[in-house]
Predicted model as a PDB file, atoms N, CA, C, CB and O in Angstrom, pLDDT in the B-factor column:
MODEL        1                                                                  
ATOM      1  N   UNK A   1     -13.368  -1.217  -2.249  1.00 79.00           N  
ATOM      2  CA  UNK A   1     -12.174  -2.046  -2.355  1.00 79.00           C  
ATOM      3  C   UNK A   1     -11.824  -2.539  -0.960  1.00 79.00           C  
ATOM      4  CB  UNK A   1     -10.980  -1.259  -2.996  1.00 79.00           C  
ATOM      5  O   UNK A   1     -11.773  -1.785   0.012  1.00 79.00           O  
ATOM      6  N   UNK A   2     -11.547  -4.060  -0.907  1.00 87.00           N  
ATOM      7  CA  UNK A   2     -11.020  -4.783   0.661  1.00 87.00           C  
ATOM      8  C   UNK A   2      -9.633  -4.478   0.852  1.00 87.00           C  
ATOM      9  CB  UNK A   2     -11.111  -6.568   0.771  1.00 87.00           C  
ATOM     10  O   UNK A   2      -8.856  -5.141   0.165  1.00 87.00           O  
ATOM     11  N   UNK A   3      -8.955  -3.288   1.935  1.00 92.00           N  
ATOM     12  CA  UNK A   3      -8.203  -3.509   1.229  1.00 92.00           C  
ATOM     13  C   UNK A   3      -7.604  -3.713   3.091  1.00 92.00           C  
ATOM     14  CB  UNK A   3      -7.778  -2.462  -0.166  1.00 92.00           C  
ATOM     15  O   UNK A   3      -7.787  -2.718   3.793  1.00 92.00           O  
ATOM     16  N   UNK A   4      -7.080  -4.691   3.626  1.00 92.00           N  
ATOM     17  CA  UNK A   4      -6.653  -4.758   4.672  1.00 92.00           C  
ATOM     18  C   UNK A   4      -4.982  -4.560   5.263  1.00 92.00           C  
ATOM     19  CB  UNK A   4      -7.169  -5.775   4.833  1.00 92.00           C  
ATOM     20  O   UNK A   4      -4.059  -4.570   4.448  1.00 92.00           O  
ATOM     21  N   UNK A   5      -4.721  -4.382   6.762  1.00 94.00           N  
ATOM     22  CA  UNK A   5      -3.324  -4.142   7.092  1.00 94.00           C  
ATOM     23  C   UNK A   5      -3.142  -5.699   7.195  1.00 94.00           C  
ATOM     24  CB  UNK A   5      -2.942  -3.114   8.517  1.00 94.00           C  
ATOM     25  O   UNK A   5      -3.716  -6.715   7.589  1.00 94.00           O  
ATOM     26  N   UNK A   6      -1.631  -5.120   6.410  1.00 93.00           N  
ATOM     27  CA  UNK A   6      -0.529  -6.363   5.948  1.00 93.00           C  
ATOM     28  C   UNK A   6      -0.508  -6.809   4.506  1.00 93.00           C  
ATOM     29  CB  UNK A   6      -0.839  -7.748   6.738  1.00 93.00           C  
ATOM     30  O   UNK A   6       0.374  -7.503   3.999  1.00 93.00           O  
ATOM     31  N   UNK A   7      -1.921  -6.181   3.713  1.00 94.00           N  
ATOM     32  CA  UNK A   7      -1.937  -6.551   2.022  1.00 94.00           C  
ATOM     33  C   UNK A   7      -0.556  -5.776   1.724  1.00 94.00           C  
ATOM     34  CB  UNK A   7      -3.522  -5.817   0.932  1.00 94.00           C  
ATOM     35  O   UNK A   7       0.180  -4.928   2.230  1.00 94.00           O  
ATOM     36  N   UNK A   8      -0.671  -6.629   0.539  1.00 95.00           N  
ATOM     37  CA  UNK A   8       0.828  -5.473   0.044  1.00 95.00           C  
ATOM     38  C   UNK A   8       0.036  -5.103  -1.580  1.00 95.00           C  
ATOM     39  CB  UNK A   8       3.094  -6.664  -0.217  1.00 95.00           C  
ATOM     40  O   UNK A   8      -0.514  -5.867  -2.372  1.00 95.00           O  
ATOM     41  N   UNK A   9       0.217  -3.920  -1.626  1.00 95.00           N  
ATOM     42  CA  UNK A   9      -0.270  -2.975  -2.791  1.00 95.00           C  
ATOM     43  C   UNK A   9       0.591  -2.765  -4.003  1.00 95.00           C  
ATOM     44  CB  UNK A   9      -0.486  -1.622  -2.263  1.00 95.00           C  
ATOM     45  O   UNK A   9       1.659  -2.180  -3.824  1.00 95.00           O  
ATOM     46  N   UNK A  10       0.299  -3.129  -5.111  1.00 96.00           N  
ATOM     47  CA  UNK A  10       1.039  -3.128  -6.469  1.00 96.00           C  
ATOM     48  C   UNK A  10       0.228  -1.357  -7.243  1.00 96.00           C  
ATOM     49  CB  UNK A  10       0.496  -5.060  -7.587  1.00 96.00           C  
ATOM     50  O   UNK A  10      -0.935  -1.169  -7.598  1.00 96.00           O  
ATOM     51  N   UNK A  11       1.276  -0.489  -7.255  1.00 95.00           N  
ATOM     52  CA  UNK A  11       0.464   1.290  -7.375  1.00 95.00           C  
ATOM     53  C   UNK A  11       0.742   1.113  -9.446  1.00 95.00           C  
ATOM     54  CB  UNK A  11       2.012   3.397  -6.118  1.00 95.00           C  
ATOM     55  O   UNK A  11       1.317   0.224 -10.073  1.00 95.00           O  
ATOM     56  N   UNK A  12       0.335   1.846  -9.731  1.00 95.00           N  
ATOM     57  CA  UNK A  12       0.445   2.079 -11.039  1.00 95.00           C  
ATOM     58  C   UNK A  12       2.010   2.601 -11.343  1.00 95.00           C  
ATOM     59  CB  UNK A  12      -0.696   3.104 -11.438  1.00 95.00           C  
ATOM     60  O   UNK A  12       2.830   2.016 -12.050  1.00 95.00           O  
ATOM     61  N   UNK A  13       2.230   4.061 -10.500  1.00 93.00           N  
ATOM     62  CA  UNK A  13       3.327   4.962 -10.413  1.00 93.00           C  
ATOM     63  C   UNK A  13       4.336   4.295  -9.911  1.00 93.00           C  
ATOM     64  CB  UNK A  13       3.107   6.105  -9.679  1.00 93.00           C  
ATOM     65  O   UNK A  13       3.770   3.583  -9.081  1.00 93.00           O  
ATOM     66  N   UNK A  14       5.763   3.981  -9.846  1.00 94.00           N  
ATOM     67  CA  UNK A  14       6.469   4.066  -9.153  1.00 94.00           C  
ATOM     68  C   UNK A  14       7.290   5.307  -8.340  1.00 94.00           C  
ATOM     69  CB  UNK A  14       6.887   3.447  -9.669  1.00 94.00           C  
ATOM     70  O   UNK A  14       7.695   6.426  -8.654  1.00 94.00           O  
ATOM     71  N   UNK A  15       7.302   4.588  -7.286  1.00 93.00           N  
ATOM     72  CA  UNK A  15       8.119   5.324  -5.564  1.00 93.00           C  
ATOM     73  C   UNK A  15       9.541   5.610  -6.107  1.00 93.00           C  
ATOM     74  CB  UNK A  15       8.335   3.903  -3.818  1.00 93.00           C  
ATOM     75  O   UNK A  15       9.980   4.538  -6.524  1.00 93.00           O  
ATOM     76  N   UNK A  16      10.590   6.760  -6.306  1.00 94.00           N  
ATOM     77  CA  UNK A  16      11.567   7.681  -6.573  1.00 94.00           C  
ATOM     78  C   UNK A  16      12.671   6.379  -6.516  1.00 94.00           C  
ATOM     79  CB  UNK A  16      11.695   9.112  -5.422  1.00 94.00           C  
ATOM     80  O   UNK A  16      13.648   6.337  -7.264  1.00 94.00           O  
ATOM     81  N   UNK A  17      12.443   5.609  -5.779  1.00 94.00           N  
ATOM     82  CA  UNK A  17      13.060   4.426  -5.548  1.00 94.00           C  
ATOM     83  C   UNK A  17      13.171   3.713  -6.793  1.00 94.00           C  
ATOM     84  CB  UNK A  17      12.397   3.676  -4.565  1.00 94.00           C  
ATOM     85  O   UNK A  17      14.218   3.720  -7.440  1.00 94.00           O  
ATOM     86  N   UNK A  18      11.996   3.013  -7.205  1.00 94.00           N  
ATOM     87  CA  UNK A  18      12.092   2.159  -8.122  1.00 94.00           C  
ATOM     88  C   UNK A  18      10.861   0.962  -7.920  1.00 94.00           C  
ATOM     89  CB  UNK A  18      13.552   1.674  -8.072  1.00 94.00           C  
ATOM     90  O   UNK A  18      10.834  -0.090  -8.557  1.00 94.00           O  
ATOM     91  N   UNK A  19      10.192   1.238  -7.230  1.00 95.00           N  
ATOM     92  CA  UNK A  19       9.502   0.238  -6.573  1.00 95.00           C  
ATOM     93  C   UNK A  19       8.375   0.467  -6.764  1.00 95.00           C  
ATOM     94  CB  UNK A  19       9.696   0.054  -5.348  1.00 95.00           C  
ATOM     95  O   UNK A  19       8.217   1.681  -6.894  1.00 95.00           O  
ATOM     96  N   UNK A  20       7.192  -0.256  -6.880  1.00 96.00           N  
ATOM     97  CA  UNK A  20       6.296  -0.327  -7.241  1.00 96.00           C  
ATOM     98  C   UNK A  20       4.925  -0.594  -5.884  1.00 96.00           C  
ATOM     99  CB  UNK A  20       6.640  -1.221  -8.262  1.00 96.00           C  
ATOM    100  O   UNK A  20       3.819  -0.086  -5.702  1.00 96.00           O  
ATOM    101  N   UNK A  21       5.786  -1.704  -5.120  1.00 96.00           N  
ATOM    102  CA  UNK A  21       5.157  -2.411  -4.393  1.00 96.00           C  
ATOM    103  C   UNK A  21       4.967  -1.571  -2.806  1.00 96.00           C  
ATOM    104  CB  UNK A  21       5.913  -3.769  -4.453  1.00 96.00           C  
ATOM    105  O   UNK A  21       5.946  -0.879  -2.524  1.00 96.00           O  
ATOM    106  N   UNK A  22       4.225  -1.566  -2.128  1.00 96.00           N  
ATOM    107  CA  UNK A  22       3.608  -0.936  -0.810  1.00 96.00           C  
ATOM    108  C   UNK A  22       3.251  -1.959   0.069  1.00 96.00           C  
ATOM    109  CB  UNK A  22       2.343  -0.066  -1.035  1.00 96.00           C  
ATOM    110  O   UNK A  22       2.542  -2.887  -0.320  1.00 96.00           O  
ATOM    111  N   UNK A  23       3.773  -1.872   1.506  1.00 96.00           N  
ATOM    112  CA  UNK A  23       2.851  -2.958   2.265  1.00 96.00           C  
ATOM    113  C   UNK A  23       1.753  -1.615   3.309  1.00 96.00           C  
ATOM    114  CB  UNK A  23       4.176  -4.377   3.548  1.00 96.00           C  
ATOM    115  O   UNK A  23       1.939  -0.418   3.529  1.00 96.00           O  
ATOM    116  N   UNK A  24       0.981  -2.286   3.593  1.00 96.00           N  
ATOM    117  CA  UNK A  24      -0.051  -1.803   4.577  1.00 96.00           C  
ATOM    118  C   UNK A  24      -0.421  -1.500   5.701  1.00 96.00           C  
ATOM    119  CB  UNK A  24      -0.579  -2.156   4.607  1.00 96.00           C  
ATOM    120  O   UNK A  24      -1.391  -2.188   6.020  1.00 96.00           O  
ATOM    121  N   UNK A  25      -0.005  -0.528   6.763  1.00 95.00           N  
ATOM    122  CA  UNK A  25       0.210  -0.614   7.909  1.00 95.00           C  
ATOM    123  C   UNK A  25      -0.865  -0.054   8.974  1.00 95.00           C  
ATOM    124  CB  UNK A  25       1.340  -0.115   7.968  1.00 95.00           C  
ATOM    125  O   UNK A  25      -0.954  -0.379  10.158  1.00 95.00           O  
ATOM    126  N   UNK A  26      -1.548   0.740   8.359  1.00 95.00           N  
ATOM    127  CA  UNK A  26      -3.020   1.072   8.434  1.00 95.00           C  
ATOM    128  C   UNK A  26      -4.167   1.544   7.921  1.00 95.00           C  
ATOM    129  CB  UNK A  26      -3.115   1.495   8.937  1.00 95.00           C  
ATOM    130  O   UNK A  26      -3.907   2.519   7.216  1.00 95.00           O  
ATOM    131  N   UNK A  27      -5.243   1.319   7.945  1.00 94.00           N  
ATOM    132  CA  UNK A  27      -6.186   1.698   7.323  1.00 94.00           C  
ATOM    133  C   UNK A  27      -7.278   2.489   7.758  1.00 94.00           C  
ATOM    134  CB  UNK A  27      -6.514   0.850   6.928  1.00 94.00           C  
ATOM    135  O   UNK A  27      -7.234   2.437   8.987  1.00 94.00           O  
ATOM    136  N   UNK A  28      -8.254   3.207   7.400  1.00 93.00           N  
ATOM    137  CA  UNK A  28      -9.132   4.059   7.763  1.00 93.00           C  
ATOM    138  C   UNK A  28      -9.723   4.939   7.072  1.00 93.00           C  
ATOM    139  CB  UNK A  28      -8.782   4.547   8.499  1.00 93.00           C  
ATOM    140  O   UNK A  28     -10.370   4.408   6.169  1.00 93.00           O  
ATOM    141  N   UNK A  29      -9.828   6.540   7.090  1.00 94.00           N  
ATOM    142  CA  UNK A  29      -9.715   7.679   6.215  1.00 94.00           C  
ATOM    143  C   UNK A  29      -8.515   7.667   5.502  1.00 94.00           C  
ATOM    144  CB  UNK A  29      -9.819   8.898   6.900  1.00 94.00           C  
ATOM    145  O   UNK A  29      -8.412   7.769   4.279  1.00 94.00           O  
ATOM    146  N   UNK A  30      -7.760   7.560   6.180  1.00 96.00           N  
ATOM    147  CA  UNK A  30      -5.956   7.478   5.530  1.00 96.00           C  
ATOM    148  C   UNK A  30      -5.139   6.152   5.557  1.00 96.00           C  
ATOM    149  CB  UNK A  30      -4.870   8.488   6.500  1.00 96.00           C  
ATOM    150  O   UNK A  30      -5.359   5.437   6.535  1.00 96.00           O  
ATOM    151  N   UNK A  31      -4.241   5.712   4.655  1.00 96.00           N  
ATOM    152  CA  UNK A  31      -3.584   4.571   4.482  1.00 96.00           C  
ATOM    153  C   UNK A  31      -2.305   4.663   4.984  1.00 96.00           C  
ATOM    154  CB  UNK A  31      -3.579   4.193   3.227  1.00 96.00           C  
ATOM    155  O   UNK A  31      -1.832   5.509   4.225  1.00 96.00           O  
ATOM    156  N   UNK A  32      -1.393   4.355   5.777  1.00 97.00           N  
ATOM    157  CA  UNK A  32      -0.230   4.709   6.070  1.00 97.00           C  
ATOM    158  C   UNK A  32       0.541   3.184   5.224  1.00 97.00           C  
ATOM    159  CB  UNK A  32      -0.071   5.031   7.887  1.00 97.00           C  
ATOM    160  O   UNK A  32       0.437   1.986   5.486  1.00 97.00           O  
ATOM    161  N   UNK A  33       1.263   3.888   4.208  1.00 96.00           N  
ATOM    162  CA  UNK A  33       2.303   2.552   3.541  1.00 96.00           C  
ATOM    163  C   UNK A  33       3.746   3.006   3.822  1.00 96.00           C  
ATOM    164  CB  UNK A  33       2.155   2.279   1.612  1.00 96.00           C  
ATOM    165  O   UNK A  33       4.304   4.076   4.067  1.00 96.00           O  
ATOM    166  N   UNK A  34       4.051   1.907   3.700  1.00 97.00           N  
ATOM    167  CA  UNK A  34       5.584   1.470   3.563  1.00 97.00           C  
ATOM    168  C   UNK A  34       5.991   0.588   2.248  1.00 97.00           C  
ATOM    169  CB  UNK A  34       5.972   0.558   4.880  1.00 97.00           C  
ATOM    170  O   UNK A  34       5.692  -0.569   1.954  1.00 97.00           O  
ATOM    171  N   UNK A  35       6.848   1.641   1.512  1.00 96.00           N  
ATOM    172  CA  UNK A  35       7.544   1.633   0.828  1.00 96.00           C  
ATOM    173  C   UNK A  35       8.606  -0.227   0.464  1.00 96.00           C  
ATOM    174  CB  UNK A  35       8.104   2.909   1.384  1.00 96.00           C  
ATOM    175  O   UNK A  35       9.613  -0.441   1.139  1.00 96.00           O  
ATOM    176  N   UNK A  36       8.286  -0.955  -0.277  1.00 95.00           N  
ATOM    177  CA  UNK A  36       9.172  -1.980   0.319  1.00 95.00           C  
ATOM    178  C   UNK A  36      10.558  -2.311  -0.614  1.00 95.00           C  
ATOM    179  CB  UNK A  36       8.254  -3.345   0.505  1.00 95.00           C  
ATOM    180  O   UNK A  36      11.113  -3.401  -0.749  1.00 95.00           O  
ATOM    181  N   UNK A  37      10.874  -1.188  -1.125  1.00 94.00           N  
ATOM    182  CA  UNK A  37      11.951  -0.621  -1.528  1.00 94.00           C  
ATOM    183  C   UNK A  37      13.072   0.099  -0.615  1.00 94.00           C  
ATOM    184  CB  UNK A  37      11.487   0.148  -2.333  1.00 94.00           C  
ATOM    185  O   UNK A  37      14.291  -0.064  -0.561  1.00 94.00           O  
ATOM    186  N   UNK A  38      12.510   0.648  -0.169  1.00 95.00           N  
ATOM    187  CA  UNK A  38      13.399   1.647   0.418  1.00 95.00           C  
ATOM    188  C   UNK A  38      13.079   1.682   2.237  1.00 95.00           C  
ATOM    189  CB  UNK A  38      13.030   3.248  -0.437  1.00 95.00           C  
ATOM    190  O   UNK A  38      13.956   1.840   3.085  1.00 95.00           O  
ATOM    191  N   UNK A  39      11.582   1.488   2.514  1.00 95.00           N  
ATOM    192  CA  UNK A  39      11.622   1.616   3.544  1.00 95.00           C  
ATOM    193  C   UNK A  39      10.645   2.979   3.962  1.00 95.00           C  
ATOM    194  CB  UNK A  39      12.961   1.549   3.797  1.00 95.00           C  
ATOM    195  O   UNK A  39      10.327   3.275   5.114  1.00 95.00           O  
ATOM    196  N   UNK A  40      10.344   3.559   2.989  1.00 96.00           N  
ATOM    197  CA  UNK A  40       9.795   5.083   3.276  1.00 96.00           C  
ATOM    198  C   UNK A  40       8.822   4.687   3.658  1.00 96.00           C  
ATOM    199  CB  UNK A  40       9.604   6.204   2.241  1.00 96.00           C  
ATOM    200  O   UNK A  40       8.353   3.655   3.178  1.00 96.00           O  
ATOM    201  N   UNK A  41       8.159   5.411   4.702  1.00 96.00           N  
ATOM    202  CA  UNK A  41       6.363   5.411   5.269  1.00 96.00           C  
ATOM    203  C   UNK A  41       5.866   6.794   5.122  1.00 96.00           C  
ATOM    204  CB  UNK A  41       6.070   4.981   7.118  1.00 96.00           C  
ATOM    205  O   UNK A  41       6.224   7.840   5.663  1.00 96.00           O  
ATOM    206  N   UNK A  42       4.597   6.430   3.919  1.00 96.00           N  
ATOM    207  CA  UNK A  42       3.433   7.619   4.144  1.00 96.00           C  
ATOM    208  C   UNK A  42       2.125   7.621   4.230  1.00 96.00           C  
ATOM    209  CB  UNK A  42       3.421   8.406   3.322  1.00 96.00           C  
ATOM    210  O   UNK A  42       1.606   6.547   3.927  1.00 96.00           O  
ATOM    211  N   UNK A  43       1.410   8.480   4.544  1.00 96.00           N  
ATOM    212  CA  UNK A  43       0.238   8.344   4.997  1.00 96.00           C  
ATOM    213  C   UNK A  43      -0.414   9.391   3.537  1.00 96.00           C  
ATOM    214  CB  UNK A  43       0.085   8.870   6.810  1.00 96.00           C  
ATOM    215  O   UNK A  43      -0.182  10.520   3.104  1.00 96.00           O  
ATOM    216  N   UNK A  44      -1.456   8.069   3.106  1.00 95.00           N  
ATOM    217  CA  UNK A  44      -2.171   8.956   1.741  1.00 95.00           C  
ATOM    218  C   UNK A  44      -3.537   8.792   2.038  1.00 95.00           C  
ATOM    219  CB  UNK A  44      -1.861   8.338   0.030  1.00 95.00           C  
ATOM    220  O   UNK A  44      -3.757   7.902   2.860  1.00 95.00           O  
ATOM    221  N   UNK A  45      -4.575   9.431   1.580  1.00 96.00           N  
ATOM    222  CA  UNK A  45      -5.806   9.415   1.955  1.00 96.00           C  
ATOM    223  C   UNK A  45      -6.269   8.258   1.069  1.00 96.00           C  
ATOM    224  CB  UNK A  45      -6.516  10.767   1.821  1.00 96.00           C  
ATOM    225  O   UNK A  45      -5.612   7.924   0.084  1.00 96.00           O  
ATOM    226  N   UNK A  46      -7.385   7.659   1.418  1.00 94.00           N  
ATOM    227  CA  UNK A  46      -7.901   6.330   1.358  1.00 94.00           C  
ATOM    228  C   UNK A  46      -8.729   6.669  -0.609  1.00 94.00           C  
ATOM    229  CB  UNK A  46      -9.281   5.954   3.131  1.00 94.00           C  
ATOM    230  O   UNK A  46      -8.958   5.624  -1.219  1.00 94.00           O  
ATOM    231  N   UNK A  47      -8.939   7.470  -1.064  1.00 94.00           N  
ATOM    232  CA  UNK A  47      -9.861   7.832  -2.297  1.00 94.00           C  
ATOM    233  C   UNK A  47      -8.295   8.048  -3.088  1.00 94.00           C  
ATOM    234  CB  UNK A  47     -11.221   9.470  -2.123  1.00 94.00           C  
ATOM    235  O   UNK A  47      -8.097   7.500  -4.172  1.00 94.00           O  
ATOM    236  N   UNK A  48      -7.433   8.734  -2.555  1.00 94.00           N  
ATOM    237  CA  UNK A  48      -6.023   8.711  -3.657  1.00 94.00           C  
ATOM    238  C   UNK A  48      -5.290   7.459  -3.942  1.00 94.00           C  
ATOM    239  CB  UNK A  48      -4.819   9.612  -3.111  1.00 94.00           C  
ATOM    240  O   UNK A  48      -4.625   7.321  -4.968  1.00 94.00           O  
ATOM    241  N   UNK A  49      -5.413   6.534  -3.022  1.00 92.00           N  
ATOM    242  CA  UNK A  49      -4.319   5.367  -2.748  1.00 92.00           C  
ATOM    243  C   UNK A  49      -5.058   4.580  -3.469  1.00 92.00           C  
ATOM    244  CB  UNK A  49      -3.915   4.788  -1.197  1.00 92.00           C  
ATOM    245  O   UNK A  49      -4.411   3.943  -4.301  1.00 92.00           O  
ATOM    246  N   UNK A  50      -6.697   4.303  -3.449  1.00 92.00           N  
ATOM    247  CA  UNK A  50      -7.521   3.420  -4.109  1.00 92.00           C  
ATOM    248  C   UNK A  50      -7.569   3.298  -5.647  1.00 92.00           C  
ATOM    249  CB  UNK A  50      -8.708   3.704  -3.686  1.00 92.00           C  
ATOM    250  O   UNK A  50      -7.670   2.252  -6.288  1.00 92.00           O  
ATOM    251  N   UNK A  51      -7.449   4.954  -6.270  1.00 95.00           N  
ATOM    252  CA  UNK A  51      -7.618   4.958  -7.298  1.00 95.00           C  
ATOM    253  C   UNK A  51      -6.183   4.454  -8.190  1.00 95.00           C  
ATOM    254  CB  UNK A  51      -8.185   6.180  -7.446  1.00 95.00           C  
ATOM    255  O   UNK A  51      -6.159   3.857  -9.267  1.00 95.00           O  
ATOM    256  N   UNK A  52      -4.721   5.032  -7.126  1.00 94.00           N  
ATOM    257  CA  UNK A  52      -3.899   4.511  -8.292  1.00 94.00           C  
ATOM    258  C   UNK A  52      -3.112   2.726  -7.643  1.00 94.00           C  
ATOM    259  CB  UNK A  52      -2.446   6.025  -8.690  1.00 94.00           C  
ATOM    260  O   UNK A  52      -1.940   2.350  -7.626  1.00 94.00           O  
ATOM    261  N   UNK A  53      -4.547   1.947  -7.149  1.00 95.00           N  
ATOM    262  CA  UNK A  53      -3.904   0.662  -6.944  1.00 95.00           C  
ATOM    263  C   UNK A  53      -3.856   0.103  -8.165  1.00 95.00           C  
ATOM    264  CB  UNK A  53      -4.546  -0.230  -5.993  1.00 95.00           C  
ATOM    265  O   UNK A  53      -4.176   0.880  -9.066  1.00 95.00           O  
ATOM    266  N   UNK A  54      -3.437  -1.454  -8.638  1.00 95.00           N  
ATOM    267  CA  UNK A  54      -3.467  -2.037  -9.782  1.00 95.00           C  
ATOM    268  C   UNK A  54      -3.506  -2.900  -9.525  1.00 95.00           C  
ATOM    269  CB  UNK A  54      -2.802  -1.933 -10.573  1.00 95.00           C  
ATOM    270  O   UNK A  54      -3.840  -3.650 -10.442  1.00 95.00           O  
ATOM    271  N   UNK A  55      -3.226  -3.594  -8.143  1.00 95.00           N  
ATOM    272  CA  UNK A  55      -3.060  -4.895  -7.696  1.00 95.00           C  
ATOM    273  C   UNK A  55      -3.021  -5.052  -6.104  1.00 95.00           C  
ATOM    274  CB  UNK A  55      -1.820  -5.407  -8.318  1.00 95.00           C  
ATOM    275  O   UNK A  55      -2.392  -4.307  -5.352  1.00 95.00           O  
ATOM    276  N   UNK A  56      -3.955  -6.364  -5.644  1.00 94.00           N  
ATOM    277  CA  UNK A  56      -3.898  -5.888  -4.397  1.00 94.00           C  
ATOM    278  C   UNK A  56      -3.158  -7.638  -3.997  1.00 94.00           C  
ATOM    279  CB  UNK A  56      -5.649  -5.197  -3.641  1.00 94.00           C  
ATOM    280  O   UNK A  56      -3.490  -8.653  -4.608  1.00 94.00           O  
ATOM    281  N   UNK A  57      -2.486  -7.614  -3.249  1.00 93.00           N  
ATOM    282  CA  UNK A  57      -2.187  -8.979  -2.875  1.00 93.00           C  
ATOM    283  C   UNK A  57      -2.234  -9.199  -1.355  1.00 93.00           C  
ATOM    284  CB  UNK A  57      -0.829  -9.361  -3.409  1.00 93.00           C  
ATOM    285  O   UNK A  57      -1.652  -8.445  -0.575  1.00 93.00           O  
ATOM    286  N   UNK A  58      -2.877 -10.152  -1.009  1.00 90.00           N  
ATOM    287  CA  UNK A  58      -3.645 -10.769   0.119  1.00 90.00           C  
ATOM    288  C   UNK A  58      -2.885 -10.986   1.344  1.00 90.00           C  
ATOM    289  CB  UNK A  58      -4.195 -12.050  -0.273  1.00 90.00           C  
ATOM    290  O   UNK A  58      -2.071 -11.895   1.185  1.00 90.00           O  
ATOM    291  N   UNK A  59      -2.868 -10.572   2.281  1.00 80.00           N  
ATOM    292  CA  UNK A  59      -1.914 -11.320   3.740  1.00 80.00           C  
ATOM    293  C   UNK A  59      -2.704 -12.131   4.393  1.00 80.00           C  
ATOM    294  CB  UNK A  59      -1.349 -10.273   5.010  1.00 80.00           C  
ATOM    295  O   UNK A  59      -3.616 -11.875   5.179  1.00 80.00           O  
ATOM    296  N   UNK A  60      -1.959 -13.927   3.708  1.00 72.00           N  
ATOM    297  CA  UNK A  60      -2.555 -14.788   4.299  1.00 72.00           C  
ATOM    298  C   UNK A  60      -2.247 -15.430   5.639  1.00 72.00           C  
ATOM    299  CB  UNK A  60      -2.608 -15.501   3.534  1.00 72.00           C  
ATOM    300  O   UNK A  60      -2.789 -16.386   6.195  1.00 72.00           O  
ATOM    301  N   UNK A  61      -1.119 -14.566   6.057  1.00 65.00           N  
ATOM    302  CA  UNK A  61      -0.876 -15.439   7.280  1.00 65.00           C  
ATOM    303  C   UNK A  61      -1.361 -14.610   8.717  1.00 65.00           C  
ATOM    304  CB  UNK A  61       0.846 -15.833   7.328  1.00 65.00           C  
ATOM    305  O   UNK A  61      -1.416 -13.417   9.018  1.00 65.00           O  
ATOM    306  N   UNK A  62      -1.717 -16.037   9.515  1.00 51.00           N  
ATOM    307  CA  UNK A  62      -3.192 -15.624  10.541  1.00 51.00           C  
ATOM    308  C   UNK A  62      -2.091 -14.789  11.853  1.00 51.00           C  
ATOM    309  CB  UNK A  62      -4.441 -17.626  11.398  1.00 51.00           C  
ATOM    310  O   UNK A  62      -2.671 -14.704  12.935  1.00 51.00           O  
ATOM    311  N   UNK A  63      -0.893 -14.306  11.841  1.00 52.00           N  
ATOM    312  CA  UNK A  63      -0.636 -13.910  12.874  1.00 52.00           C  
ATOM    313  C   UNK A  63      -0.819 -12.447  13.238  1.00 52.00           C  
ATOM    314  CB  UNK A  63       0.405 -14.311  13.003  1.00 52.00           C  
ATOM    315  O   UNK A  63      -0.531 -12.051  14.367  1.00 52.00           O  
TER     316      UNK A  63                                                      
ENDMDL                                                                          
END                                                                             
């Protein structure tokens, strides 16, 4: 899966919040997201975060 910093991630589960949606702040072995509900940042390993994506949406802008 492509999944780059700045995509924003649509998870299956929703965040305690209500939110569904994740943006991307790094990638590697581990994914560090932010919450774009609330604001929360966590770091999940790259095989957990992959499996419960559903949607990946693209960061098209070049900055």
């Amino acid at each position: 899966m492509d999944i780059q910093v700045g995509d924003v991630l649509t998870m299956k589960k929703m965040h305690p919040c209500g939110e569904k949606q994740w943006k991307v702040l790094r990638t590697g072995a581990d994914f560090r997201l932010k919450c774009l509900g609330c604001g929360h940042e966590i770091m999940v390993p790259r095989f957990k975060a992959e499996k419960n994506v559903r949607q990946v949406q693209k960061n098209l802008s070049t900055d």
